[in-house]
PyMOL commands that place a pseudoatom at each C-alpha (Angstrom):
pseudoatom trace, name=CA, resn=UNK, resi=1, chain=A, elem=C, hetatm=0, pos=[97.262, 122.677, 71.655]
pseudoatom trace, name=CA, resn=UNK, resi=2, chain=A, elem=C, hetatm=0, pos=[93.516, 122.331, 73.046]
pseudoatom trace, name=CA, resn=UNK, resi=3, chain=A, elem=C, hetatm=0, pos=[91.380, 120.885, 70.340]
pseudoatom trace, name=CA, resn=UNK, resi=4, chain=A, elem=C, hetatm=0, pos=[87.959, 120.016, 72.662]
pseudoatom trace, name=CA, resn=UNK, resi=5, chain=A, elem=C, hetatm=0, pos=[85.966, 122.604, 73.723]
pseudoatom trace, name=CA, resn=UNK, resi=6, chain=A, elem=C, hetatm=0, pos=[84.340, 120.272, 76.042]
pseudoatom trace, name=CA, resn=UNK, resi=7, chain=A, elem=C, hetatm=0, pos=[87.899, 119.307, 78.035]
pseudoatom trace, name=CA, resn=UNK, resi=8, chain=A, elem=C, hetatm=0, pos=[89.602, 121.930, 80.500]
pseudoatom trace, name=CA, resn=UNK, resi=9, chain=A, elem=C, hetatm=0, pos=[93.653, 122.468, 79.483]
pseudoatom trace, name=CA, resn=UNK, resi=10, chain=A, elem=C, hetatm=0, pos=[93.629, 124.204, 83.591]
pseudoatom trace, name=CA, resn=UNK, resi=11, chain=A, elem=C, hetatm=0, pos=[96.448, 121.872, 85.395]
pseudoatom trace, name=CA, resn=UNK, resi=12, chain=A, elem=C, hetatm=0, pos=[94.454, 122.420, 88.179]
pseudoatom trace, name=CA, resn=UNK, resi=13, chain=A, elem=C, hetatm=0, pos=[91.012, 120.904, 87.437]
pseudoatom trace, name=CA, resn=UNK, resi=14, chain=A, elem=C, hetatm=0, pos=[93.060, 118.280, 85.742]
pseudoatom trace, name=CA, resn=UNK, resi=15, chain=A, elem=C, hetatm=0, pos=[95.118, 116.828, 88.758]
pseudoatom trace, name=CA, resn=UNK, resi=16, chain=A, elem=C, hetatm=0, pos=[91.005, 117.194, 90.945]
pseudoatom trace, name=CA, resn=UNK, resi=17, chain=A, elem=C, hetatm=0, pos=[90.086, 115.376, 88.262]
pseudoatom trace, name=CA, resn=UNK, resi=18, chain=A, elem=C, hetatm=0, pos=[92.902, 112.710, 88.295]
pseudoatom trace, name=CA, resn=UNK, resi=19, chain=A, elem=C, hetatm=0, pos=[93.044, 112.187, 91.992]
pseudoatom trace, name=CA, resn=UNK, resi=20, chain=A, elem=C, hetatm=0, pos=[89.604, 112.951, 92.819]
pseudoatom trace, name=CA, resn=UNK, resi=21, chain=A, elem=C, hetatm=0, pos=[88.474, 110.021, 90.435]
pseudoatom trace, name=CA, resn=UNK, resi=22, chain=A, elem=C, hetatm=0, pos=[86.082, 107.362, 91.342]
pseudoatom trace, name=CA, resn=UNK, resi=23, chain=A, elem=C, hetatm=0, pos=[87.268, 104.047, 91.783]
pseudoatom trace, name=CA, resn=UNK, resi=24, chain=A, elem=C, hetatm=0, pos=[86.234, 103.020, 88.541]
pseudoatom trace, name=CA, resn=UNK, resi=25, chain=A, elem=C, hetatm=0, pos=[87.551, 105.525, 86.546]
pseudoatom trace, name=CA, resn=UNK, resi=26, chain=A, elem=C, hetatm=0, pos=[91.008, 104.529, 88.156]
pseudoatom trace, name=CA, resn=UNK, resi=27, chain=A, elem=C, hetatm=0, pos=[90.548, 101.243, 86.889]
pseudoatom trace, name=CA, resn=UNK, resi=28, chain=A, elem=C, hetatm=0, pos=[90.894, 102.697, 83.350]
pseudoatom trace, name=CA, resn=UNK, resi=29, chain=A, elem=C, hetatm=0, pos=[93.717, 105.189, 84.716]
pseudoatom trace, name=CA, resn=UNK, resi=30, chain=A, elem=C, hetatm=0, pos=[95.394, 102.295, 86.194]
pseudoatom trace, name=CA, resn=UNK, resi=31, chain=A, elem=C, hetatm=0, pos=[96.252, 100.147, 82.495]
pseudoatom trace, name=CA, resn=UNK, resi=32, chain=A, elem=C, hetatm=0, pos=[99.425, 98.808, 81.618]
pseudoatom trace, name=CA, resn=UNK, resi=33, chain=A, elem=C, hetatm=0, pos=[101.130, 98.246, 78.152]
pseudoatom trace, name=CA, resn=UNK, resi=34, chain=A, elem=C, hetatm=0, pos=[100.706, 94.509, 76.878]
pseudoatom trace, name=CA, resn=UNK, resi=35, chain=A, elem=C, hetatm=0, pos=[104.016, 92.530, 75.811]
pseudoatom trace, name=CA, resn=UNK, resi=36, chain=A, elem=C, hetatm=0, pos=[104.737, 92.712, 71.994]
pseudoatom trace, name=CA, resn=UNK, resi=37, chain=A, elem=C, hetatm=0, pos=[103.610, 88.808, 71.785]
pseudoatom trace, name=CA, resn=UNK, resi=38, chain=A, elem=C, hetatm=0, pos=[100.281, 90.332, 73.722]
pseudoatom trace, name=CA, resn=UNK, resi=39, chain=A, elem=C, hetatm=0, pos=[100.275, 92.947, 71.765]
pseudoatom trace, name=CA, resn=UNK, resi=40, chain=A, elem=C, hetatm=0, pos=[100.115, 91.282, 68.299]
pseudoatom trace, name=CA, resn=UNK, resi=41, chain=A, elem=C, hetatm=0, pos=[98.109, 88.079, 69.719]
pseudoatom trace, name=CA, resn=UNK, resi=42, chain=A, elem=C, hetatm=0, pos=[94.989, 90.780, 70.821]
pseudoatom trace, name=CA, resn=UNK, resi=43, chain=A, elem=C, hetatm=0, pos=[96.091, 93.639, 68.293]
pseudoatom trace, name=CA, resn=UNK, resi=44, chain=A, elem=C, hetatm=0, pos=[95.497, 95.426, 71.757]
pseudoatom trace, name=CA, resn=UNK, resi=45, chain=A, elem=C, hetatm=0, pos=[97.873, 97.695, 73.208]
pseudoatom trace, name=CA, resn=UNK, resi=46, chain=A, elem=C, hetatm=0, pos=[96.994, 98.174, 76.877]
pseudoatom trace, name=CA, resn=UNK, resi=47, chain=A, elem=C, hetatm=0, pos=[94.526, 96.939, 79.201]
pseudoatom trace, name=CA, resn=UNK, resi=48, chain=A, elem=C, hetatm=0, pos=[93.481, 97.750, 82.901]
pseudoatom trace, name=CA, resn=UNK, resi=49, chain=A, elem=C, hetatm=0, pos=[95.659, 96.030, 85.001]
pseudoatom trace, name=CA, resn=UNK, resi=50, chain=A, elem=C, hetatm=0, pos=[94.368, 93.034, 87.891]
pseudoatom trace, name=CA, resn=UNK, resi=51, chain=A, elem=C, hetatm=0, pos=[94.837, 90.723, 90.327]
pseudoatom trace, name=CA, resn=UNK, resi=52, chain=A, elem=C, hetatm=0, pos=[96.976, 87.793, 89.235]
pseudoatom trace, name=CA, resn=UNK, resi=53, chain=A, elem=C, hetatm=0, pos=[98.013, 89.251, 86.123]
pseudoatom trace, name=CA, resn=UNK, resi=54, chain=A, elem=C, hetatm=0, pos=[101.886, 88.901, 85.370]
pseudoatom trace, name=CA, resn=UNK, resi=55, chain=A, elem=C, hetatm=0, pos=[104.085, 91.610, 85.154]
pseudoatom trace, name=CA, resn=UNK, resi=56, chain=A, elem=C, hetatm=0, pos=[107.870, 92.426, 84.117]
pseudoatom trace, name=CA, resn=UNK, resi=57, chain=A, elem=C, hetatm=0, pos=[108.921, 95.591, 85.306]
pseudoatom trace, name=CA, resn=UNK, resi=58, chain=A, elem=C, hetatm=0, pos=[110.280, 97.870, 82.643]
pseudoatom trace, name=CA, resn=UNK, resi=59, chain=A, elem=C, hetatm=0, pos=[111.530, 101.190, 84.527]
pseudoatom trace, name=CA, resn=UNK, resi=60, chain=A, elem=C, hetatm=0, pos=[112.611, 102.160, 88.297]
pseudoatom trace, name=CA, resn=UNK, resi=61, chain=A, elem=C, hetatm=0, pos=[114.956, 101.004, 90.629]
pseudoatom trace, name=CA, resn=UNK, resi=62, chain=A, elem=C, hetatm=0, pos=[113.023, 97.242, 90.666]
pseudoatom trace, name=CA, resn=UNK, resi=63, chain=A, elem=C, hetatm=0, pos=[113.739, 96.843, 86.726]
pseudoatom trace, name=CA, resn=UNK, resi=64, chain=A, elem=C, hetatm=0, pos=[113.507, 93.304, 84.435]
pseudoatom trace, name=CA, resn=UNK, resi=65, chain=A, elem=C, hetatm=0, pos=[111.845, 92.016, 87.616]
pseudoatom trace, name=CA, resn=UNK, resi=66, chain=A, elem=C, hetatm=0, pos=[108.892, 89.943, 87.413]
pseudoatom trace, name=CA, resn=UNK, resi=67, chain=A, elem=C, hetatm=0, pos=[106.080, 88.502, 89.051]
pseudoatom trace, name=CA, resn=UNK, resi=68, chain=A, elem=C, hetatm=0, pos=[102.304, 88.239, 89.905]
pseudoatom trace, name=CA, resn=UNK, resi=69, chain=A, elem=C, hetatm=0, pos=[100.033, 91.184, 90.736]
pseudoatom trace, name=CA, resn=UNK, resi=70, chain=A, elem=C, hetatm=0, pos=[99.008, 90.057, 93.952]
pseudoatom trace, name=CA, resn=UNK, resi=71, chain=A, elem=C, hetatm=0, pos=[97.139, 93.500, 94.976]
pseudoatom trace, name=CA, resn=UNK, resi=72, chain=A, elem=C, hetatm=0, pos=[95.696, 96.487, 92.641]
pseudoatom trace, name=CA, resn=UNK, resi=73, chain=A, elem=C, hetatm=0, pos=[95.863, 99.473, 95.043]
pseudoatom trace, name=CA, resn=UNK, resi=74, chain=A, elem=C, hetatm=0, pos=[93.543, 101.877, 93.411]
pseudoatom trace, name=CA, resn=UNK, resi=75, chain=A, elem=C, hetatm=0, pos=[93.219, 104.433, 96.256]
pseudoatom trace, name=CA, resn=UNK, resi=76, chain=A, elem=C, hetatm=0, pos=[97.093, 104.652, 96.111]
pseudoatom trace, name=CA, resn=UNK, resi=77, chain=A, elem=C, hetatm=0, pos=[97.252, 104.747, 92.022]
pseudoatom trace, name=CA, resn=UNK, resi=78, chain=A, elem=C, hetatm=0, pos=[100.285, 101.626, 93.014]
pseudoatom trace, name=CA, resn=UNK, resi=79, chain=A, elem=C, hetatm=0, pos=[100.192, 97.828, 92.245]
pseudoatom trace, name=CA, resn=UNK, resi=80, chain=A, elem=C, hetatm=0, pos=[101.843, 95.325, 94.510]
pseudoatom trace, name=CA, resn=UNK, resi=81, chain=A, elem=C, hetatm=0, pos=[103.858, 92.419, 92.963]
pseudoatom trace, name=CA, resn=UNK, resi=82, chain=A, elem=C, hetatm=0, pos=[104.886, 89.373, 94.245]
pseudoatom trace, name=CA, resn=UNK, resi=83, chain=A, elem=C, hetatm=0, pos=[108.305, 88.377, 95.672]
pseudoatom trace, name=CA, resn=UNK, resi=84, chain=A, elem=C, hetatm=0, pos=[108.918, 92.507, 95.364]
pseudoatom trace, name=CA, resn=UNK, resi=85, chain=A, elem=C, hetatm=0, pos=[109.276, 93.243, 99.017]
pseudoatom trace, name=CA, resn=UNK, resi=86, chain=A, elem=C, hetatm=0, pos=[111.952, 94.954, 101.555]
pseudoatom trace, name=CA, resn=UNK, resi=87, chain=A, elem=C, hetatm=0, pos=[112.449, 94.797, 105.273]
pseudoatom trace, name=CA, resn=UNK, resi=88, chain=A, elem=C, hetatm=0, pos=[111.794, 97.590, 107.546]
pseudoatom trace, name=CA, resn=UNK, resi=89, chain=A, elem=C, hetatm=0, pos=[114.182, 98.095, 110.361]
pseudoatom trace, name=CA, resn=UNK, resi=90, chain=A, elem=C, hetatm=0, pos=[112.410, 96.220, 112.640]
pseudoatom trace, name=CA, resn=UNK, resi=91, chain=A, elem=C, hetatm=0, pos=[112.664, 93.062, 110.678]
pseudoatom trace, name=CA, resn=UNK, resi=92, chain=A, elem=C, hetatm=0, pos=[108.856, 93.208, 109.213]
pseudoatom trace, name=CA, resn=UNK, resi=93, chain=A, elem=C, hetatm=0, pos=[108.403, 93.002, 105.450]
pseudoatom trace, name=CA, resn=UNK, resi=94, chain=A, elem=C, hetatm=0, pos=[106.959, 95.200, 103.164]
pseudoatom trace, name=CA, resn=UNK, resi=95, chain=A, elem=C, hetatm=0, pos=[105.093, 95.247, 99.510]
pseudoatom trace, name=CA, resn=UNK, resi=96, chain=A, elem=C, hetatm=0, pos=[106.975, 98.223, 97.090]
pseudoatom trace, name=CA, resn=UNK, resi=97, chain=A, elem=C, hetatm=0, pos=[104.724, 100.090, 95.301]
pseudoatom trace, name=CA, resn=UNK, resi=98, chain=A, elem=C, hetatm=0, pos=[105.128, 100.159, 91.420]
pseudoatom trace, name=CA, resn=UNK, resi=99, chain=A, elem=C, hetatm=0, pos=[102.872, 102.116, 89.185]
pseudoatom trace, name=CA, resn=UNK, resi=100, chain=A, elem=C, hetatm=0, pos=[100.967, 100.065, 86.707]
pseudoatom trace, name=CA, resn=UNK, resi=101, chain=A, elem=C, hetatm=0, pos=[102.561, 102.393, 83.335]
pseudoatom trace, name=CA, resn=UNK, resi=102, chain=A, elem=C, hetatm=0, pos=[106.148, 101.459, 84.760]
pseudoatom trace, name=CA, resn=UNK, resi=103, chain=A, elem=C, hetatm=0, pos=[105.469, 97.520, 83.935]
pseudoatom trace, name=CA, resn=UNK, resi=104, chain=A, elem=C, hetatm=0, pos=[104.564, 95.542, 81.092]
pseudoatom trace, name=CA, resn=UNK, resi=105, chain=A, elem=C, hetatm=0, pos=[102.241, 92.763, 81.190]
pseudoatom trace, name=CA, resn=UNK, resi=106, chain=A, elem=C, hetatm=0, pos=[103.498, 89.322, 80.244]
pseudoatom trace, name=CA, resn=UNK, resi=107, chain=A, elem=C, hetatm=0, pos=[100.756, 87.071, 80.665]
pseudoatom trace, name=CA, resn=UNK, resi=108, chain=A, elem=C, hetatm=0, pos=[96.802, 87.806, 81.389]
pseudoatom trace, name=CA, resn=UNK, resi=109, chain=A, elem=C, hetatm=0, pos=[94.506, 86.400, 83.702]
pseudoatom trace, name=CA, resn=UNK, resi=110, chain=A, elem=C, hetatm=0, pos=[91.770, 85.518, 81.371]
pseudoatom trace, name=CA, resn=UNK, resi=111, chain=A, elem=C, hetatm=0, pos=[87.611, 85.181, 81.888]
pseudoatom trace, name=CA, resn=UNK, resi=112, chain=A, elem=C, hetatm=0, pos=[84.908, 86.013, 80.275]
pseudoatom trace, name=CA, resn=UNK, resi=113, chain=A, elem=C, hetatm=0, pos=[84.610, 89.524, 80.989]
pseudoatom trace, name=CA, resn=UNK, resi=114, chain=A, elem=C, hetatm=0, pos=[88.301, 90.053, 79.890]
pseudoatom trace, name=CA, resn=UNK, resi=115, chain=A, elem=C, hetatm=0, pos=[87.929, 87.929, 76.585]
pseudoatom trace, name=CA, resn=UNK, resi=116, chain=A, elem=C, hetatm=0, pos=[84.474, 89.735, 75.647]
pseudoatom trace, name=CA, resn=UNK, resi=117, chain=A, elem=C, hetatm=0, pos=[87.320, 93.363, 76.263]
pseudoatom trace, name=CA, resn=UNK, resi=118, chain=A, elem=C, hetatm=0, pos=[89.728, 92.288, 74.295]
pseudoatom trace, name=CA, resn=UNK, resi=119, chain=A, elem=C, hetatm=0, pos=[87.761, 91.128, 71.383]
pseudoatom trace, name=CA, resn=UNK, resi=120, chain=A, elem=C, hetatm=0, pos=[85.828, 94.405, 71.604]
pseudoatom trace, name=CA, resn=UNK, resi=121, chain=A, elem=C, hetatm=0, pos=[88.488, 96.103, 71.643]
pseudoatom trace, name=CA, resn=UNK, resi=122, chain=A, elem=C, hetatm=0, pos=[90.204, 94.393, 68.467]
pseudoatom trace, name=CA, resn=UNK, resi=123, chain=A, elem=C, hetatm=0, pos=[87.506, 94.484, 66.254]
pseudoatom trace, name=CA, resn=UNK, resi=124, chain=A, elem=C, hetatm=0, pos=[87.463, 98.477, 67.123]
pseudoatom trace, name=CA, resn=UNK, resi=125, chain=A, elem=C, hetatm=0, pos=[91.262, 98.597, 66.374]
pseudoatom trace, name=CA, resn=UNK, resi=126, chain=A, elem=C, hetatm=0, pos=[90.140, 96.869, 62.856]
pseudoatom trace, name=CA, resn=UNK, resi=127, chain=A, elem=C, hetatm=0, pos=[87.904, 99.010, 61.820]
pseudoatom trace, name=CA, resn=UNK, resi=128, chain=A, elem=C, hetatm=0, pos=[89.565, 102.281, 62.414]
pseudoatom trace, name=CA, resn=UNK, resi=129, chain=A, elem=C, hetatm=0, pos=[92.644, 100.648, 60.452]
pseudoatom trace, name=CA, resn=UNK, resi=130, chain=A, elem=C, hetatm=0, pos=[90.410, 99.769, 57.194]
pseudoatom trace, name=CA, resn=UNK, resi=131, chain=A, elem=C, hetatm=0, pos=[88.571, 103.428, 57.670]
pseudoatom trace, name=CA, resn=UNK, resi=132, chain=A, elem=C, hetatm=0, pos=[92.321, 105.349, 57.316]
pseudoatom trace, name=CA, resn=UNK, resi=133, chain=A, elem=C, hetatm=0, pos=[93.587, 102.345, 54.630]
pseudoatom trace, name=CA, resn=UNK, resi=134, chain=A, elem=C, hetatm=0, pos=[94.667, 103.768, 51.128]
pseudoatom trace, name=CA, resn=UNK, resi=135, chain=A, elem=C, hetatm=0, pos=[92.825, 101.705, 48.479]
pseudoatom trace, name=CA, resn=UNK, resi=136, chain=A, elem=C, hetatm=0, pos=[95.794, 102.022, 46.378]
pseudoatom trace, name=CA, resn=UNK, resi=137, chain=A, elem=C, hetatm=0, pos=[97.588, 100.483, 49.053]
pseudoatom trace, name=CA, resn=UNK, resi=138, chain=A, elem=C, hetatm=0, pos=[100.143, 102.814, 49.097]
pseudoatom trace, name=CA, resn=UNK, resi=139, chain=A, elem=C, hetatm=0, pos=[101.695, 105.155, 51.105]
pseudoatom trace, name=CA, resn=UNK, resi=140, chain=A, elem=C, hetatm=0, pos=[102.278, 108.447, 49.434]
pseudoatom trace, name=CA, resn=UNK, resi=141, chain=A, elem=C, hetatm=0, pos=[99.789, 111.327, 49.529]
pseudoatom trace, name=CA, resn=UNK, resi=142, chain=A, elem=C, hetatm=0, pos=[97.295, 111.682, 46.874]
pseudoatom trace, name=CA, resn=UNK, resi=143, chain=A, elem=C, hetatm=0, pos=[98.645, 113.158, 43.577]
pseudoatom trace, name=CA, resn=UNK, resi=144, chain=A, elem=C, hetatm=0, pos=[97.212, 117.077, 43.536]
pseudoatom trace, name=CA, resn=UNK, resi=145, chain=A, elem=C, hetatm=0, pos=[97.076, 117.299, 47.265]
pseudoatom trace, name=CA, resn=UNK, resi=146, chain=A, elem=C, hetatm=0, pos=[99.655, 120.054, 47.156]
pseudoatom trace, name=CA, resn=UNK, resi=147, chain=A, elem=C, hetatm=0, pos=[99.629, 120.800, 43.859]
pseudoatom trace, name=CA, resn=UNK, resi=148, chain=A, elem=C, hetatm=0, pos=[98.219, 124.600, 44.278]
pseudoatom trace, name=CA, resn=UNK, resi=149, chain=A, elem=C, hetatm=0, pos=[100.231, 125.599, 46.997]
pseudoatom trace, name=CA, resn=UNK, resi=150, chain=A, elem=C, hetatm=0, pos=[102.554, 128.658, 46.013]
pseudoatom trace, name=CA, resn=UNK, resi=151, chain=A, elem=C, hetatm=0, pos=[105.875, 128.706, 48.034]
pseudoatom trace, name=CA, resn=UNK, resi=152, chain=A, elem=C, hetatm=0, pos=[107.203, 131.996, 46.795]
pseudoatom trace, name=CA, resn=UNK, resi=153, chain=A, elem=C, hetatm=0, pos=[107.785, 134.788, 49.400]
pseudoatom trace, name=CA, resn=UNK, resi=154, chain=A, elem=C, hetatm=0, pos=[105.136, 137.610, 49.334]
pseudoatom trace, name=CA, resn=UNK, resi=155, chain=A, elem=C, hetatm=0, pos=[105.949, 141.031, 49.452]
pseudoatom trace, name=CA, resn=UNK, resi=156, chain=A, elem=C, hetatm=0, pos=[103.762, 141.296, 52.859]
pseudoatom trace, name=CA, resn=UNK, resi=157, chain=A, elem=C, hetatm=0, pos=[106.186, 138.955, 54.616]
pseudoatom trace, name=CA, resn=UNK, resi=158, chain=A, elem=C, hetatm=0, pos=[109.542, 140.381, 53.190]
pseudoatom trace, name=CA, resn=UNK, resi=159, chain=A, elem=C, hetatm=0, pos=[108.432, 144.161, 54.618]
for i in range(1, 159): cmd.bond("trace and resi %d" % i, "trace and resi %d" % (i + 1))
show_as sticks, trace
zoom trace
């Protein structure tokens, strides 16, 4: 169900949007889930993936591999990853192609610009979980929520 006004549900201007994308818009198209030790480290759950990041491959034919990102092909929406290769018939080598949601990232290259993401990132994560906390602290829905809701069958939906 379409709740924006503002976004187009038409599969076709989505996939001109999607491959017609700029390169840095793929950069944000182009994340990857963090580890669960990531994951609760950074209270982040995905990131843009880069260069020299390390992956373990999670679905496909190349599964529970790992390695290094050695190239972030954004034209191609693909990542290459290191010691992931076959040979071609005549003996040369190639990279396989992996899409970034298909692997998992176990270990980030970290600078500055990455830290300063991550924190930002965190810090919006904490916020939006003390805006929906209970300050009971419990669970359950608020007494009288559904208190005035009748449940009997009207005669307009029996005829």
């Amino acid at each position: 169900m379409k709740f924006s006004t503002a976004v187009s549900s038409s599969r076709r201007k989505s996939r001109k949007a999607h491959f017609g994308a700029p390169s840095s818009v793929r950069r944000h198209l182009m994340s990857a889930s963090l580890s669960k030790v990531l994951r609760g480290k950074h209270n982040v759950r995905s990131v843009p993936i880069r260069k020299d990041d390390e992956v373990l491959i999670e679905r496909g034919h190349n599964k529970k591999q790992s390695g290094k990102v050695t190239t972030v092909y954004r034209k191609k929406f693909v990542i290459h990853v290191e010691r992931l290769t076959r040979d071609k018939k005549n003996g040369q080598t190639v990279n396989i192609p992996v899409h970034p949601s298909n692997v998992v990232i176990a270990k980030l290259k970290m600078d500055k610009d990455r830290k300063s993401l991550l924190e930002r990132r965190a810090q919006t994560a904490k916020k939006a979980a003390t805006k929906y906390e209970d300050p009971a602290g419990s669970s359950a829905p608020a007494a009288g929520v559904m208190q005035d809701v009748d449940y009997s069958p009207t005669v307009s939906s029996l005829v």
